[in-house]
N, CA and C atoms of all chains as a GROMACS GRO file, in nm:
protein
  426
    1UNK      N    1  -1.614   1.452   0.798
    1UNK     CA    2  -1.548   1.400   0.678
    1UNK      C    3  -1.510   1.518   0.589
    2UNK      N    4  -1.394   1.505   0.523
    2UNK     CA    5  -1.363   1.618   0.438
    2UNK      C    6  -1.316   1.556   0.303
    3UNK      N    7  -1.304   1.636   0.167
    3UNK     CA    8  -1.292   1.564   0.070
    3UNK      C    9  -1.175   1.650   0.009
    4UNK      N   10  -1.075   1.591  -0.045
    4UNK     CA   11  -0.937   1.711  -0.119
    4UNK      C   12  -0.978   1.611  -0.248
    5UNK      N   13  -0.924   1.711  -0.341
    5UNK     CA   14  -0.902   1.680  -0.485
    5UNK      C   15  -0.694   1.725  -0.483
    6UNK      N   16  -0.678   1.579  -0.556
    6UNK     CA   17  -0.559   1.567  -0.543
    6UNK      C   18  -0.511   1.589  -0.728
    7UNK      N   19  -0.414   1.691  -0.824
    7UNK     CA   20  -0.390   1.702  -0.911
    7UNK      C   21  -0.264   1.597  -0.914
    8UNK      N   22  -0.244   1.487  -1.010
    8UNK     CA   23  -0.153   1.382  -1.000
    8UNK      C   24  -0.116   1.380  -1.138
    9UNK      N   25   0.050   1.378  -1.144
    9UNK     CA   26   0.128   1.341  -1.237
    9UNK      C   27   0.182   1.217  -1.265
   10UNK      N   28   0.163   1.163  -1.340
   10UNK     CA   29   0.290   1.018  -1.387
   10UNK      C   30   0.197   0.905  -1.389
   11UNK      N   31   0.058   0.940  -1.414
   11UNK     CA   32  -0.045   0.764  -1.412
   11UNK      C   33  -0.035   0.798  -1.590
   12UNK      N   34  -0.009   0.651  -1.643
   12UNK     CA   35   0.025   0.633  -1.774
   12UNK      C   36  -0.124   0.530  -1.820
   13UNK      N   37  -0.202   0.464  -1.709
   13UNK     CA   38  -0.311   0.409  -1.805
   13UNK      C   39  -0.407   0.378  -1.654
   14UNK      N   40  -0.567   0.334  -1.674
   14UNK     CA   41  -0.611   0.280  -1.575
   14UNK      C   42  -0.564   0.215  -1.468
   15UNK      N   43  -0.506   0.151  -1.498
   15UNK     CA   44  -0.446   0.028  -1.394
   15UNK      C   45  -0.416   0.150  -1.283
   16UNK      N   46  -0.252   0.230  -1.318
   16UNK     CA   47  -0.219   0.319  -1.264
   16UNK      C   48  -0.316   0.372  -1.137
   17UNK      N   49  -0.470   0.411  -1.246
   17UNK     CA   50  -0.525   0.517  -1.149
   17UNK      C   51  -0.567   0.394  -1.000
   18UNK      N   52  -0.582   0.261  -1.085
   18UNK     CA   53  -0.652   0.182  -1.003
   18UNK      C   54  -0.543   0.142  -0.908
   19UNK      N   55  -0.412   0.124  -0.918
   19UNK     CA   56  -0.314   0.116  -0.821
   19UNK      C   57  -0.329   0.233  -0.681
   20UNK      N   58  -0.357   0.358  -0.730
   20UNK     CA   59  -0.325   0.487  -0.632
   20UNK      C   60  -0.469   0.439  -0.565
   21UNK      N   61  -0.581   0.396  -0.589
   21UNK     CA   62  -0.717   0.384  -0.541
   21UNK      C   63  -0.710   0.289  -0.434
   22UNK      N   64  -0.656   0.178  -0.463
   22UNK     CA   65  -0.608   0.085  -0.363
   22UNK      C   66  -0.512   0.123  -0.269
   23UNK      N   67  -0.390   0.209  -0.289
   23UNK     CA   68  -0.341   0.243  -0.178
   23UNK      C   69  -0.370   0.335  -0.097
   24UNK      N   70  -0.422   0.423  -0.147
   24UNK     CA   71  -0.455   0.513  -0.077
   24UNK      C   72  -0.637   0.458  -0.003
   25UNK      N   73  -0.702   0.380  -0.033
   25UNK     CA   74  -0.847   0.324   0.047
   25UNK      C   75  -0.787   0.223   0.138
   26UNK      N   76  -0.644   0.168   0.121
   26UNK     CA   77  -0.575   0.128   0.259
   26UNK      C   78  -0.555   0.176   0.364
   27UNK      N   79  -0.575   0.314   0.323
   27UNK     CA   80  -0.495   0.393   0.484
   27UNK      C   81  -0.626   0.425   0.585
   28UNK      N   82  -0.569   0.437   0.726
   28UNK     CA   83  -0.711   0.406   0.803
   28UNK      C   84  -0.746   0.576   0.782
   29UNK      N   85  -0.904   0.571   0.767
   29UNK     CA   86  -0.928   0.701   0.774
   29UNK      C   87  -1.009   0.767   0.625
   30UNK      N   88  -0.990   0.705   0.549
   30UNK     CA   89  -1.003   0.684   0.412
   30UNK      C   90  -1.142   0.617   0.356
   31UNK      N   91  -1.241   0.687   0.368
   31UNK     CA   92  -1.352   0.600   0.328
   31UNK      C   93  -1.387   0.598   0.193
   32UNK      N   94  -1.335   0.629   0.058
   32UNK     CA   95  -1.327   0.621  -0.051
   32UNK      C   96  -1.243   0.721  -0.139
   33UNK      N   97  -1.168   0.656  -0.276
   33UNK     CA   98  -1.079   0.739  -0.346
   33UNK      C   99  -1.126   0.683  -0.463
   34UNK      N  100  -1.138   0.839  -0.524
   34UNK     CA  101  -1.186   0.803  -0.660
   34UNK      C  102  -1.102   0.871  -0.756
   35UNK      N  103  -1.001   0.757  -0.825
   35UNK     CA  104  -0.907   0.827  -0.934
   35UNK      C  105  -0.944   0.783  -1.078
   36UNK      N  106  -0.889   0.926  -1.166
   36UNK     CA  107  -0.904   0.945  -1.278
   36UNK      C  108  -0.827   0.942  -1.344
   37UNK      N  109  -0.771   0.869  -1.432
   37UNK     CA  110  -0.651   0.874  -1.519
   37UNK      C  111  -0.670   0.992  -1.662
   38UNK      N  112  -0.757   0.964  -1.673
   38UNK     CA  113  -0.848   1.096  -1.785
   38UNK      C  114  -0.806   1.257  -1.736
   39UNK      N  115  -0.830   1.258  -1.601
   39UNK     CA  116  -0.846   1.366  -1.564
   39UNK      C  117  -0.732   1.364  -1.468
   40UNK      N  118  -0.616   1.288  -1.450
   40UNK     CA  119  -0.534   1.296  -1.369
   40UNK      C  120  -0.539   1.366  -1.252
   41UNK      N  121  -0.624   1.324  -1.153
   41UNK     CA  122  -0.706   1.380  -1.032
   41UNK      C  123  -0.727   1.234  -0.969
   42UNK      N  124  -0.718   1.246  -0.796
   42UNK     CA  125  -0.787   1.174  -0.746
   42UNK      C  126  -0.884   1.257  -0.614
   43UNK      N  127  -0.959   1.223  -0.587
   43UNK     CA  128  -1.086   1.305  -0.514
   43UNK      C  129  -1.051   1.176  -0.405
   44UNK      N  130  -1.072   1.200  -0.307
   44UNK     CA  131  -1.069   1.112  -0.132
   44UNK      C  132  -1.140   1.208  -0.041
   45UNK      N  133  -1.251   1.137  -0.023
   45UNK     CA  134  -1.340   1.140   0.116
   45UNK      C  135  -1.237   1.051   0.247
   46UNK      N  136  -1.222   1.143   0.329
   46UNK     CA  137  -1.152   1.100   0.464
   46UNK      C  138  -1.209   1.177   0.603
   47UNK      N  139  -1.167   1.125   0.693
   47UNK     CA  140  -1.175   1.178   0.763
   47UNK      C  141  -1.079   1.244   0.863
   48UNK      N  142  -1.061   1.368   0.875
   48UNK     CA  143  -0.954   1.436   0.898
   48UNK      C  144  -0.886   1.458   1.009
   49UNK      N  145  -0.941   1.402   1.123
   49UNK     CA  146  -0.937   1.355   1.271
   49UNK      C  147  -0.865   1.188   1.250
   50UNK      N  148  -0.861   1.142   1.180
   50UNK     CA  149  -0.804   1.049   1.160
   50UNK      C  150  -0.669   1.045   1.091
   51UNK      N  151  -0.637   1.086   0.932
   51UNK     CA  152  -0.555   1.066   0.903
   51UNK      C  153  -0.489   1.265   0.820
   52UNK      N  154  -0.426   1.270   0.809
   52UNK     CA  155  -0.417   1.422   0.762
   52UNK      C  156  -0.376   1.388   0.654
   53UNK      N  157  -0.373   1.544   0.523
   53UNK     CA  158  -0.402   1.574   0.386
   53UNK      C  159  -0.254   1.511   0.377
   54UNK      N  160  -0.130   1.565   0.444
   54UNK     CA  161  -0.025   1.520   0.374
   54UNK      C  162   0.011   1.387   0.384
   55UNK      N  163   0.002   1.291   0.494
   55UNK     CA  164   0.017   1.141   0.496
   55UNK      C  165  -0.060   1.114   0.374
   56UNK      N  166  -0.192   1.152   0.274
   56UNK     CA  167  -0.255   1.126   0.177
   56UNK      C  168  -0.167   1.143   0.060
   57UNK      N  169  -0.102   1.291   0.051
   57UNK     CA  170   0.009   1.244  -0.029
   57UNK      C  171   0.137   1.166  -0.059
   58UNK      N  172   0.188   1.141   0.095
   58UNK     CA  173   0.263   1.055   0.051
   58UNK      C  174   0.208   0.923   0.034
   59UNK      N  175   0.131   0.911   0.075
   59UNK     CA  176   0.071   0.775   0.026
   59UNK      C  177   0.083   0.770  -0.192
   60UNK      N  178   0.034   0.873  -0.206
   60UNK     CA  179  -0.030   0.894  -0.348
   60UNK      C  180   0.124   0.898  -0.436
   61UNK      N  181   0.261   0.940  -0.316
   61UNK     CA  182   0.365   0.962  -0.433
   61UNK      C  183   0.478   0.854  -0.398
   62UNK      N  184   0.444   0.761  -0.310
   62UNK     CA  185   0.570   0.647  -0.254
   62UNK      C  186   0.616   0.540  -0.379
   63UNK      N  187   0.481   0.529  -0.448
   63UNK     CA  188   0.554   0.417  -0.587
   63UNK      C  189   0.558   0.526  -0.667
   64UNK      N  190   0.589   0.698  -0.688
   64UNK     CA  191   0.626   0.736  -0.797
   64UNK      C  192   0.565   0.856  -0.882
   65UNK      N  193   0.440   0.887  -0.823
   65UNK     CA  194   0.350   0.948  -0.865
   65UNK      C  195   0.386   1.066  -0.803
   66UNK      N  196   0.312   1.198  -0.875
   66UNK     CA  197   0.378   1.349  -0.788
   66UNK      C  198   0.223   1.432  -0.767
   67UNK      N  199   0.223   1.470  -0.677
   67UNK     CA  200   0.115   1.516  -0.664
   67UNK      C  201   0.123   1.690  -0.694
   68UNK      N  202   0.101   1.734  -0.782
   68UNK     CA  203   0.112   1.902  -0.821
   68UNK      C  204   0.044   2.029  -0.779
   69UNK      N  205  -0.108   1.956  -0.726
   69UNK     CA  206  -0.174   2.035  -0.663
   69UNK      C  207  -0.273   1.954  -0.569
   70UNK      N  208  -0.375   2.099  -0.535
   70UNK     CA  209  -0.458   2.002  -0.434
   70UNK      C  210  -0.590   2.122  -0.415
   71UNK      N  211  -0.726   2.065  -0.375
   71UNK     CA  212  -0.813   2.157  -0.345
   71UNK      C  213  -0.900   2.087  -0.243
   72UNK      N  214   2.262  -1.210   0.056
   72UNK     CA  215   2.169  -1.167  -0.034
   72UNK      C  216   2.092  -1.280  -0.107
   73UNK      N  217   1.954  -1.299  -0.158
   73UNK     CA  218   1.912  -1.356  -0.173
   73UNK      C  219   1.831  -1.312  -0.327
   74UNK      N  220   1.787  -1.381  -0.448
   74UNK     CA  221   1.712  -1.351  -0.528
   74UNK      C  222   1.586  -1.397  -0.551
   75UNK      N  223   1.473  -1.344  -0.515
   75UNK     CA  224   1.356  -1.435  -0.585
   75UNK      C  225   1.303  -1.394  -0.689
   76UNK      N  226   1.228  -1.449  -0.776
   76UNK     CA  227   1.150  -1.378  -0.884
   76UNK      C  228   0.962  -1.399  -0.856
   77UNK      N  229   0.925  -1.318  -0.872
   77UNK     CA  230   0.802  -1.322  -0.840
   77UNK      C  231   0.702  -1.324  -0.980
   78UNK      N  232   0.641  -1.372  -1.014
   78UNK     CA  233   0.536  -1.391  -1.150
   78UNK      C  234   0.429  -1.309  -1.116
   79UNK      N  235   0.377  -1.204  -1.179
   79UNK     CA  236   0.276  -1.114  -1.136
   79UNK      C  237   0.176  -1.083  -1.203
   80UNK      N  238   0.092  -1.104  -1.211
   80UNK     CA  239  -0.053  -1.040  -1.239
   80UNK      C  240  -0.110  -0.943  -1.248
   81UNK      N  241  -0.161  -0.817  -1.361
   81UNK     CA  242  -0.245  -0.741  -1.329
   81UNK      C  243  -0.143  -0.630  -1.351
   82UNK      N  244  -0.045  -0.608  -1.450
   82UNK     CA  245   0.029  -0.547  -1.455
   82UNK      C  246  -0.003  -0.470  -1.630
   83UNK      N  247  -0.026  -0.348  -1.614
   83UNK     CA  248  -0.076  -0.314  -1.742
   83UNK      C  249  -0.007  -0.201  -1.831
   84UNK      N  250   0.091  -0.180  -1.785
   84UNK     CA  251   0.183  -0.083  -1.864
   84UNK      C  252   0.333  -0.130  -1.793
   85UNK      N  253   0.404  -0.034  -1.853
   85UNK     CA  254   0.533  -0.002  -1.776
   85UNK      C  255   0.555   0.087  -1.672
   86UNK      N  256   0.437   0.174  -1.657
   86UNK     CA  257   0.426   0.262  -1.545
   86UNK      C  258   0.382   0.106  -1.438
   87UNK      N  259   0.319   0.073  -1.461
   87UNK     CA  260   0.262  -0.067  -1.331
   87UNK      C  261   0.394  -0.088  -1.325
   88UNK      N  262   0.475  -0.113  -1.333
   88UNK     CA  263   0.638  -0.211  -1.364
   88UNK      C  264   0.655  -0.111  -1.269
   89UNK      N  265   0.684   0.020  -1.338
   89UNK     CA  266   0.752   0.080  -1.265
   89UNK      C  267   0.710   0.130  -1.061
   90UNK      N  268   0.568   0.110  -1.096
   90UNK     CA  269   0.521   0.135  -0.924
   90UNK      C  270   0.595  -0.014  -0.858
   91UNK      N  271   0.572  -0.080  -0.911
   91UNK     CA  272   0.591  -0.231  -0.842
   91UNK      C  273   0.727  -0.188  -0.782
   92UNK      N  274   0.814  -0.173  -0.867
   92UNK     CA  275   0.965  -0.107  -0.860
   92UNK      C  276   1.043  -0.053  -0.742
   93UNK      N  277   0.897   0.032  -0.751
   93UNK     CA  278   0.937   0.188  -0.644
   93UNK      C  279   0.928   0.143  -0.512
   94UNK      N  280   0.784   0.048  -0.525
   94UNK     CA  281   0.707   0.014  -0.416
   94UNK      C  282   0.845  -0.072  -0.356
   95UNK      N  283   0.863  -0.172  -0.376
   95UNK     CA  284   0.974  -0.269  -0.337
   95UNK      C  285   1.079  -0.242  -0.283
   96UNK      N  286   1.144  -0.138  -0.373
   96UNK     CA  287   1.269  -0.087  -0.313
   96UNK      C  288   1.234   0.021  -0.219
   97UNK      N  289   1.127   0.063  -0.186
   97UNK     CA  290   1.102   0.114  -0.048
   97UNK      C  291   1.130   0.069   0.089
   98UNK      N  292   1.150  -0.147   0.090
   98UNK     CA  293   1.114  -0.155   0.178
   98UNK      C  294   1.268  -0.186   0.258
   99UNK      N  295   1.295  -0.196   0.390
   99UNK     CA  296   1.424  -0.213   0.412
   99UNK      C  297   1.422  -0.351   0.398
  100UNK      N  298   1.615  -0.400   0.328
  100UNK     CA  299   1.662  -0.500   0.312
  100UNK      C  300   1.660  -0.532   0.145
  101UNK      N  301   1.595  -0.468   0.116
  101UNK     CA  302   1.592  -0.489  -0.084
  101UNK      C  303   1.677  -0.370  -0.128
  102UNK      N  304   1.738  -0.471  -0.220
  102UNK     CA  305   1.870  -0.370  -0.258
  102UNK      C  306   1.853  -0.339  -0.398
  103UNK      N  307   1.780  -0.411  -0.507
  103UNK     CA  308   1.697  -0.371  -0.596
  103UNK      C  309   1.584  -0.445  -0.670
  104UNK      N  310   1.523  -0.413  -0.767
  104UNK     CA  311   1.393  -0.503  -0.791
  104UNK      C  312   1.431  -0.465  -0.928
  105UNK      N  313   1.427  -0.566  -0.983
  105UNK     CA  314   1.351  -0.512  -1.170
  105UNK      C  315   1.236  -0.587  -1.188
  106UNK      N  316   1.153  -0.498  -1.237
  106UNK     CA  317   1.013  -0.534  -1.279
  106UNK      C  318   1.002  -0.495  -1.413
  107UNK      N  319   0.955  -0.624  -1.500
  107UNK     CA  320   0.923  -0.629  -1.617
  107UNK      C  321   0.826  -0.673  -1.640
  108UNK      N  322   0.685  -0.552  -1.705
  108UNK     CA  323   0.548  -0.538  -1.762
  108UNK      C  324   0.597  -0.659  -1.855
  109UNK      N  325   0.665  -0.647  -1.971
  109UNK     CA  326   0.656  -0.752  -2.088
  109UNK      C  327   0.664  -0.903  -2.012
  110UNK      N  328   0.736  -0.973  -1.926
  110UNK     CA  329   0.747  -1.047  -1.876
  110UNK      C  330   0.621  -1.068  -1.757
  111UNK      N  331   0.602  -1.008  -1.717
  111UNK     CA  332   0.503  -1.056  -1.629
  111UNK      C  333   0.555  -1.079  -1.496
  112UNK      N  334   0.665  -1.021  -1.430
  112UNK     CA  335   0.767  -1.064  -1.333
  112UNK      C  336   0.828  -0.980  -1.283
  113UNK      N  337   0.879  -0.972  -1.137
  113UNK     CA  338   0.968  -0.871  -1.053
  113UNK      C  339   1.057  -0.957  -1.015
  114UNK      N  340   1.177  -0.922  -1.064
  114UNK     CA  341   1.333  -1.025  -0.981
  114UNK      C  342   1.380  -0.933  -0.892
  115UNK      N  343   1.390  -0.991  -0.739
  115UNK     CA  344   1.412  -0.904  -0.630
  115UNK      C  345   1.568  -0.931  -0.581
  116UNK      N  346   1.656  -0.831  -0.524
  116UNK     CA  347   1.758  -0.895  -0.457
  116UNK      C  348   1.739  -0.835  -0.337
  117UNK      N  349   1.756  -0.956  -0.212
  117UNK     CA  350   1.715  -0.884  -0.119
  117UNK      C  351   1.780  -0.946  -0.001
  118UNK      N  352   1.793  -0.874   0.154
  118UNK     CA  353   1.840  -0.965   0.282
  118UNK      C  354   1.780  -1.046   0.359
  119UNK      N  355   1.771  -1.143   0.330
  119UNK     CA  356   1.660  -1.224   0.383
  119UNK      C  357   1.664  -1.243   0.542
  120UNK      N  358   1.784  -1.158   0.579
  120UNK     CA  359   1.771  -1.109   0.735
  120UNK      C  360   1.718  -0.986   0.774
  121UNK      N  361   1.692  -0.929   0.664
  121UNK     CA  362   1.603  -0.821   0.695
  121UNK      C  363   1.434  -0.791   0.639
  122UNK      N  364   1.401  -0.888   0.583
  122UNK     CA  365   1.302  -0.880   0.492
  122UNK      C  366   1.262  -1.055   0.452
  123UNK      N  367   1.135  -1.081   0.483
  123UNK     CA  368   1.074  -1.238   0.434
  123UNK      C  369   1.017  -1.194   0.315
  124UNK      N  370   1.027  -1.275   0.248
  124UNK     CA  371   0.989  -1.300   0.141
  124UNK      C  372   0.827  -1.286   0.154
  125UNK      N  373   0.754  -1.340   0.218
  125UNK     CA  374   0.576  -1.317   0.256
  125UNK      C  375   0.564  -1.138   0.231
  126UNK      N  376   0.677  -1.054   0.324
  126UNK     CA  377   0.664  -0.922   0.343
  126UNK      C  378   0.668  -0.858   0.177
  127UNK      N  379   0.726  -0.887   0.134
  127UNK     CA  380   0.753  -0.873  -0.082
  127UNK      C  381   0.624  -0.907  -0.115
  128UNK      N  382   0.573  -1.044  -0.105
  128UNK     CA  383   0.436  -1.057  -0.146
  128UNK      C  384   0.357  -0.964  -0.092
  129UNK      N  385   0.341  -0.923  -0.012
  129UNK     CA  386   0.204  -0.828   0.038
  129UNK      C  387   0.282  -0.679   0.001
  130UNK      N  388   0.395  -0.654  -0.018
  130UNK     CA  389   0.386  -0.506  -0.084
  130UNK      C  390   0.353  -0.509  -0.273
  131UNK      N  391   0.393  -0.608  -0.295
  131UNK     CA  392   0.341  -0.609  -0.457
  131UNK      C  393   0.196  -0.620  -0.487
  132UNK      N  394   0.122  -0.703  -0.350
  132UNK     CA  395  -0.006  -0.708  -0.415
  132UNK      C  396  -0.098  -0.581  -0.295
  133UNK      N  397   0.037  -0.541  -0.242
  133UNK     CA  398  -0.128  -0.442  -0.170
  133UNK      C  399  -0.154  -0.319  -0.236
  134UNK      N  400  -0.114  -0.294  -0.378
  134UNK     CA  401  -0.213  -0.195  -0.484
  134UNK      C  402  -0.281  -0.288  -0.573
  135UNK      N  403  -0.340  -0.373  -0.537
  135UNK     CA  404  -0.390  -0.491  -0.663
  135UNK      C  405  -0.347  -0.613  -0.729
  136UNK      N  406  -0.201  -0.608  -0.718
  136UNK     CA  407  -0.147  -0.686  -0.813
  136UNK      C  408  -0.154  -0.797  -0.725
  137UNK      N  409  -0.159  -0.934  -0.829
  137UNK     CA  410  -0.118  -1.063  -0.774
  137UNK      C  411   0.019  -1.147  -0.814
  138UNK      N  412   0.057  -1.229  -0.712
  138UNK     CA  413   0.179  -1.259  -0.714
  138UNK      C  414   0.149  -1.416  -0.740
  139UNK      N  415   0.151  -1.506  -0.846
  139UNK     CA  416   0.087  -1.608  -0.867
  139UNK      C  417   0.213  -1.693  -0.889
  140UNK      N  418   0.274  -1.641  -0.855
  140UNK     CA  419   0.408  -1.758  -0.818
  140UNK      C  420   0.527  -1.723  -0.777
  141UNK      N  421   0.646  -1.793  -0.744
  141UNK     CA  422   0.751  -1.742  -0.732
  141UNK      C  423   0.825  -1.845  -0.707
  142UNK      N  424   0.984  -1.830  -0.765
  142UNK     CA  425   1.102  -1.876  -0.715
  142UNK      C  426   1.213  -1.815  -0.741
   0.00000   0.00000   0.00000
């Protein structure tokens, strides 16, 4: 399992963060995403044999969101 | 072309409006969506030879949102 911290632009309130949490804990491979609207970050435990870092972003930017960085 | 309007749930800014938006017109056969936070509602135009209406419901609610009615 590996974990990226994702730096995210354009979440305007909770809901937001809670929208990207749900799509992105949809994708197979994905055993938890924990987003922050505070901290405009989302952190995802995945597993990397399964799904890779960039399918995670586009997941994170398809309704709109930009992802700026990553660790 | 076809129009439905969908009544939605769980929509908490205009950024939510706007994912709903993005999300929709992602999918093939929708030619555009307006989604309005103040209203509570996404009016879709779409090909109903390319796209069911069921398929709209499950992209609006698969970040959370509910779709608690429609015509």
């Amino acid at each position: 399992m590996k974990t990226t911290t994702f730096k995210i632009e354009g979440m305007n309130c909770d809901a937001c963060a809670n929208t990207i949490k749900k799509l992105v804990e949809k994708e197979p491979g994905v055993r938890v995403a924990e987003v922050s609207f505070d901290e405009g970050s989302a952190r995802v435990l995945y597993d990397p044999q399964s799904i890779e870092e960039e399918r995670l972003v586009d997941t994170i930017q398809k309704p709109g969101f930009r992802v700026v960085a990553r660790d």
